[in-house]
N, C-alpha and C positions, 0 to 999 in steps of 0.2 A: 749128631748129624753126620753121616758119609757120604762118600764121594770128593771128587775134586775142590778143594776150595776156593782152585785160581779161577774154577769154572763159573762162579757168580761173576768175575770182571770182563767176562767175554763181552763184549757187545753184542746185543739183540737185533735181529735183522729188522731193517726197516718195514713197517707194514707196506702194504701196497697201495697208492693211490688208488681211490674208488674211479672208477671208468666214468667219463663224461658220456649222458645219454645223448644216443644219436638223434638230430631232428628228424622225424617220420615224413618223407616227401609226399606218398597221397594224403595225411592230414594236413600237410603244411599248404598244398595246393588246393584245400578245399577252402578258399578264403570265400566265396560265394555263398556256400552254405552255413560260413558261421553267421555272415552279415545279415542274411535273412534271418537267422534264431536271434540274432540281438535286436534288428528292428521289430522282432513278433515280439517283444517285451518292451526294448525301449522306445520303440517306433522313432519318430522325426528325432528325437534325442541323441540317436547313434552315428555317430562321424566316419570320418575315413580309417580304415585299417592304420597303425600307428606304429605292428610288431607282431610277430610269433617266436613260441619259442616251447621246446619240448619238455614236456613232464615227467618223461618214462618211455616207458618200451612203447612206440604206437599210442602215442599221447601228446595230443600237441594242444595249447591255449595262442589263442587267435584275440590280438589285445583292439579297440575302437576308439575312437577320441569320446567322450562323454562332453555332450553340446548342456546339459543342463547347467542351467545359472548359479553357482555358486559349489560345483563341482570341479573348480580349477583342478585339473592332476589326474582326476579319475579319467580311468575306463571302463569300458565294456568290455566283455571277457566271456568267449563263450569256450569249452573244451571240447576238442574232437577225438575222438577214437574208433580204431577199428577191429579188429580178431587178427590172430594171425593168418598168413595166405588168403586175406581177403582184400576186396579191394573197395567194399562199402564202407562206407564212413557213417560213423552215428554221432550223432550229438549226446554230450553227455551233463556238461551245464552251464549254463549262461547265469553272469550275474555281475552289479558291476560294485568294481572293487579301487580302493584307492591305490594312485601310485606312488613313490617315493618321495613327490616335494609334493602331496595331495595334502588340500587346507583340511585338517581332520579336527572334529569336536575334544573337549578336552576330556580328561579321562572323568567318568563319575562319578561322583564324592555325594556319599551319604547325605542325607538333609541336616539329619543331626552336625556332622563336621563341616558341611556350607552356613551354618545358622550365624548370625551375626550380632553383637549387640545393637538395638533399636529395631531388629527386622521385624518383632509381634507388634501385632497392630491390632484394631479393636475386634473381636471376636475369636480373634485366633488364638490356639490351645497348643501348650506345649509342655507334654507329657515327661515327665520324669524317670528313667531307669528304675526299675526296682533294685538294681544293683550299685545306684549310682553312689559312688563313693565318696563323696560329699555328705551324704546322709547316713547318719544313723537311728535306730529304732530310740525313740523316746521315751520307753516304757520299762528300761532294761537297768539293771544297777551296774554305774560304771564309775571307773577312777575321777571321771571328765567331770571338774567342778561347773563346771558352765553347763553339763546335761543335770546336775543335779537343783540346779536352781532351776529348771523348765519342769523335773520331774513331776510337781505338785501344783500345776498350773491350774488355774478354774474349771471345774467340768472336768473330760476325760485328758487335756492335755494332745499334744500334737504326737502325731503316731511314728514322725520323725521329724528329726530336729537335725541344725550343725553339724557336725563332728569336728575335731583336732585340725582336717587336713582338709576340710573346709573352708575352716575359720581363716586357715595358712594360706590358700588358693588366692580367697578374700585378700585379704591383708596385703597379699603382695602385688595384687591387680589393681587396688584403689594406690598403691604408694606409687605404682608406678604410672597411674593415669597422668592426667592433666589438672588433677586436685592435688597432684604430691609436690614435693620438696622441688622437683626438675624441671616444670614448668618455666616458662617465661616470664609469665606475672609472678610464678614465686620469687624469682629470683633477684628481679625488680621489688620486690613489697619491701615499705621499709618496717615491717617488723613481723613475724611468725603467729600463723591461726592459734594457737595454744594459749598468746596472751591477747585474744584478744575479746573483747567482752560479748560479742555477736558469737563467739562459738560457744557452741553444746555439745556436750563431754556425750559417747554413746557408752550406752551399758555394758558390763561383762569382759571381757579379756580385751575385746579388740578398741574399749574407751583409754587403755593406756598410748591408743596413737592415732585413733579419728575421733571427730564431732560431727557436726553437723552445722553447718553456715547460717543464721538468722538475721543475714544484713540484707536487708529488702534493696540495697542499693551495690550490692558484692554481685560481679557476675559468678558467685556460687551458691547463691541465694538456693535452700529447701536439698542441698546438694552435701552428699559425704567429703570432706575434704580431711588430710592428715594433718595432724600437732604441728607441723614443720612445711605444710603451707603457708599462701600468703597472699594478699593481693596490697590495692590504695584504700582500701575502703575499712580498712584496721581501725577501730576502734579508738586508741590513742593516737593516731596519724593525725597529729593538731598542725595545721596549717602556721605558717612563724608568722606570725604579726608585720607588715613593711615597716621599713625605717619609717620616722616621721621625715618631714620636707619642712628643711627650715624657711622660714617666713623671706620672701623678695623684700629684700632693701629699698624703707620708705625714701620715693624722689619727691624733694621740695625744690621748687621752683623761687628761686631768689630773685627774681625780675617782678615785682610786687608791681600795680598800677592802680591808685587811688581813685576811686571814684566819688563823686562827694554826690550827695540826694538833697534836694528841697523835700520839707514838709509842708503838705496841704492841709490847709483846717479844715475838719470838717463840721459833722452836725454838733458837736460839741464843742465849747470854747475850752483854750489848754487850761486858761486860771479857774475853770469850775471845779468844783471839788467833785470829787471820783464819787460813782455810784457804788450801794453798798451792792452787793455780787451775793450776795444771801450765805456768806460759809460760818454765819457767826459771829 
C-alpha cells in the first residue's frame, strides 16, 4: 500500500446536515380545501384542524381531530401539493392515520402462535404441520426404541408417531404443570403419586416419571400426573386414630335417705304356695 500513512489519522470532514424542508405557504394556506376532502371521506367524523406540517418540496399534510369513537389519538390527514410556479393546489390523499399516543390494535400473531391449551372446542379442527417436529414418520427404521415398538402396530400402523423431542417437549410441560412436583397440593401431600396405589404406571419411556391418577376422589382423577406428585387423597394417607377419652370420675352421693314401703296383699295370700310357672 502507498502513500501517506499519517494520512488515514487525518479526520474526515463532517458530512453536512441534510436541509430542514421549508413549509410551502400556498399549501399550508389551503387549510379549507383539505377539510373539505376529509369531510368528502370522513364526513361528521372530521374535527377541527389540529396541525400542518411539510413533506417536501411543495408538500404539505393538513392533520384534523378524528371524532370517531374509540379513535383516541388519530387523525385525519389529507396532503396538498402543487407544481412549481404555480399557484393551484391539488389534493393528493386523504386518509386517517394514528398519532403518537393513538390506542393502536396489537401487532398480529398467527393463529397457530395465539392457540391456547383448552381453546378446541366440539367441531373444531386443528391441523397439524407436515413439518411439525414433534412427529416423526412411523414407517421408517430408526434408532428410537419407543418407534420400534409402534412399528408393528395392528393393520397399517400410525403414519406418524412421537419422536425423541417430542416425547422431551412432553415430559417437561406435564413436570412442570400443576400435576408436577411444584404445585401447592404437591408440596402439602403427605406422601408422593409414585407410592401410591391409585396411580398407573404409562407405557414406554415417559412411565419412568408419569402415571395416570385413578382416585375417583383425587382432584387429578383420569389426569397425567408425575412420580413426584402428590395430593390428600394418597392411598396410604390413613387418618391416626384420636386418643381415647378416659372415663369421668363416678360421683356417689353419701347423703343416702331411707325410704321404708308397706306391702299390700293382694289376690294372693303370702303363706300360699307359689304357682308352678310351667319351666319344668
Amino acid at each position: 500500500m502507498t502513500g501517506n500513512p499519517e494520512a488515514t489519522d487525518q479526520p474526515r470532514p463532517a458530512r453536512r446536515a441534510s436541509r430542514a424542508v421549508k413549509l410551502d405557504a400556498v399549501c399550508a394556506q389551503a387549510t379549507d380545501l383539505a377539510l373539505d376532502a376529509a369531510r368528502e371521506v370522513g364526513h361528521e367524523m372530521v374535527g377541527e384542524p389540529v396541525g400542518v406540517s411539510a413533506d417536501g418540496e411543495r408538500l404539505v399534510t393538513h392533520r384534523f381531530a378524528a371524532l370517531q369513537p374509540g379513535y383516541s389519538g388519530w387523525y385525519w390527514t389529507v396532503t396538498l401539493a402543487r407544481a412549481p410556479r404555480s399557484k393551484h393546489v391539488t389534493i393528493s390523499e386523504v386518509a386517517l392515520l394514528p398519532g403518537s399516543d393513538a390506542l393502536l390494535a396489537p401487532e398480529w400473531v398467527p393463529w397457530s402462535e395465539r392457540l391456547r391449551p383448552g381453546d378446541l372446542g366440539v367441531g373444531d379442527l386443528l391441523p397439524t404441520a407436515p413439518d411439525d417436529d414433534r412427529l416423526v414418520p412411523g414407517y421408517v427404521l430408526s434408532d428410537d426404541p419407543e418407534l420400534m415398538e409402534v412399528e408393528y402396530e395392528i393393520g397399517f400402523g400410525r403414519p406418524r408417531v412421537m419422536g425423541r423431542l417430542g416425547r422431551e417437549e412432553t415430559a417437561e410441560r406435564w413436570h412442570t404443570s400443576r400435576s408436577g412436583p411444584e404445585s401447592d397440593i404437591a408440596k402439602a401431600a403427605p406422601a408422593r403419586c409414585g407410592t401410591c396405589g391409585f396411580y398407573l404406571q404409562l407405557a414406554g419411556s415417559l412411565g419412568a416419571v408419569f402415571g395416570a391418577c385413578g382416585n375417583l376422589f383425587a382432584p387429578d382423577d383420569g389426569r397425567v400426573v408425575s412420580a413426584d406428585h402428590g395430593c390428600g387423597a394418597h392411598s396410604e394417607a390413613l387418618v391416626e386414630p384420636a386418643p381415647p377419652v378416659p372415663p369421668a370420675p363416678m360421683a356417689l352421693d353419701d347423703d343416702l335417705e331411707v325410704i321404708r314401703t308397706v306391702h299390700t296383699p293382694g289376690s294372693v295370700e303370702d303363706s300360699a304356695d307359689a304357682e308352678p310357672l310351667g319351666h319344668g
